[in-house]
N, C-alpha and C positions, 0 to 999 in steps of 0.2 A: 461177045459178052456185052451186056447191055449195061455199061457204066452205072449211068445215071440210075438206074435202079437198082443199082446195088449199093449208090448215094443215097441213098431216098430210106432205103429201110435200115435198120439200125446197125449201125458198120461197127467192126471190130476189128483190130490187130487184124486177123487171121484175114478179113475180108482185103482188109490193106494191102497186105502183103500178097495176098494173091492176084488185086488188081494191079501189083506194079509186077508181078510175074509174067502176065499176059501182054501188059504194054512192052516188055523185053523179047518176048516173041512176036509181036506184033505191032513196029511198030507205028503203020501209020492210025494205031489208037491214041498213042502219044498226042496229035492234035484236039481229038474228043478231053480227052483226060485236061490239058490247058484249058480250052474252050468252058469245060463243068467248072474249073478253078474262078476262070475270068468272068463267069455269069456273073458273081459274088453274089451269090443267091444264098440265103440262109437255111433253106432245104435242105443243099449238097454239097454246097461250095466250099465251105470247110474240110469237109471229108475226100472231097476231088484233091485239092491242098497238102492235104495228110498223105495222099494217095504217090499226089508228084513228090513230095518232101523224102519218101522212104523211097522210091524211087532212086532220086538222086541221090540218095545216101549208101545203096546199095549196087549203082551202074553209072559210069560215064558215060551221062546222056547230053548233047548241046541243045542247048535251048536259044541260042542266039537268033533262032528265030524268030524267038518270042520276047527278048528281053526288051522291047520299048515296051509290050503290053504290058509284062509285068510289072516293070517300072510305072505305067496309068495306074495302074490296080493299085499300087503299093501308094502313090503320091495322094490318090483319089480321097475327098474330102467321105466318102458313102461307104468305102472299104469298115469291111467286118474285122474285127479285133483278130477272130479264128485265122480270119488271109492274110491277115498283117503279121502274124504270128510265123506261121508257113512260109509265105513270101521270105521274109528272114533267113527263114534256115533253108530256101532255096537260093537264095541271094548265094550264100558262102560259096557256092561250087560256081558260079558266074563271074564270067571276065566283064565288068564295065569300059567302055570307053571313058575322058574324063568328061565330059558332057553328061553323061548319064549317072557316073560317079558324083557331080556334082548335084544334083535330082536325091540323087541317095542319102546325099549327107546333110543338107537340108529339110532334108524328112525324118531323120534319124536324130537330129539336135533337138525339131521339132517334138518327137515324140519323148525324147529323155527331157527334154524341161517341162514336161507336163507333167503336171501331180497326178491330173486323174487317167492317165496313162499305166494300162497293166504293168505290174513289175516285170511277166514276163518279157514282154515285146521292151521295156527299159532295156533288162539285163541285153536283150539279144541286140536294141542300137546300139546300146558300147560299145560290144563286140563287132556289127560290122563299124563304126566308125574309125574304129580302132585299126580295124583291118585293111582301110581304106587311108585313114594318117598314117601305117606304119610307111606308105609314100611320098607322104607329104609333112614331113616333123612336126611344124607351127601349128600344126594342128594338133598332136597328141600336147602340146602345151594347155591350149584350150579346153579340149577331152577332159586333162586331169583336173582342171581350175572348176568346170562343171560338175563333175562327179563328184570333188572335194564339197561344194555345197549344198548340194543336194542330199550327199549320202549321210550328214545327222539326222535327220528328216525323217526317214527311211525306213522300210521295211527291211527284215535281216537278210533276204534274198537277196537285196539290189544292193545291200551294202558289203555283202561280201562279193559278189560279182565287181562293185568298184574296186573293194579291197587289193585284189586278183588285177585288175587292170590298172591300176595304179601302181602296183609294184612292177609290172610287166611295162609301163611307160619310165617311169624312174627308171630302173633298168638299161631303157634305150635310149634316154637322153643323157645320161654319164656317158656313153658311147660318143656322142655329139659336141663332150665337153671337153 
């Protein structure tokens, strides 16, 4: 199957889902299918993304091959909003080391204290930050203190998504007390 041109002309669920069906049979396509992600091309690259995201959402696949790359892609100042978006929800099924986790969470404070930052890609650094202090306490302190200021501000996506994560850290810090 010729990936890339099934990136290229107008992709849908059904295309998705079938190109992560083939990468499950086959998988030294698994590297092409990264490789269309990591171009960060606005052609395909999105939909390569989309491609890996359901993927992982539907197979336990390691990627630890690939996790410094994705980690460039995701830090990178040239990254598409669509990878940054993806990258996220492939993040979730990813073991970091803490060097790498640190990378992550500096990119993710970054991208939630920015106004003109999609709410989607907000909502989703919450969640991995969150996911990443539920290791490290002092930090869901931080999380909540952020989130509390930003989210008057706010669009009602990202303020119920704090809503949600603020109760969920409350929560764990009585645990602590």
């Amino acid at each position: 199957m010729d990936l890339k041109g099934v990136f290229l002309k107008a992709c849908k669920k059904d295309d998705v889902v079938r190109v992560a069906d083939y990468v499950v049979r086959n998988p030294d396509s698994l590297s092409v299918l990264v490789r269309l992600m990591l171009d960060n091309n606005k052609a395909y690259s999105h939909r390569a993304g989309w491609a890996l995201n359901t993927l992982m959402a539907r197979n336990p696949i390691d990627l630890s091959a690939y996790t410094e790359q994705l980690l460039a892609l995701f830090i990178s100042d040239k990254v598409l909003n669509s990878s940054t978006r993806n990258l996220l929800h492939i993040f979730r099924s990813i073991d970091f080391n803490e060097a790498q986790e640190g990378y992550l969470l500096e990119q993710c404070f970054e991208l939630l204290e920015s106004q003109k930052t999609e709410i989607a890609i907000r909502c989703l650094s919450v969640e991995t930050i969150f996911k990443i202090a539920l290791k490290e306490p002092e930090l869901l302190g931080e999380l909540r203190g952020l989130m509390l200021f930003h989210v008057e501000h706010s669009k009602a996506a990202f303020r119920a998504s704090c809503r949600k994560y603020i109760k969920l850290i409350d929560k764990r810090l009585k645990k602590f007390s």
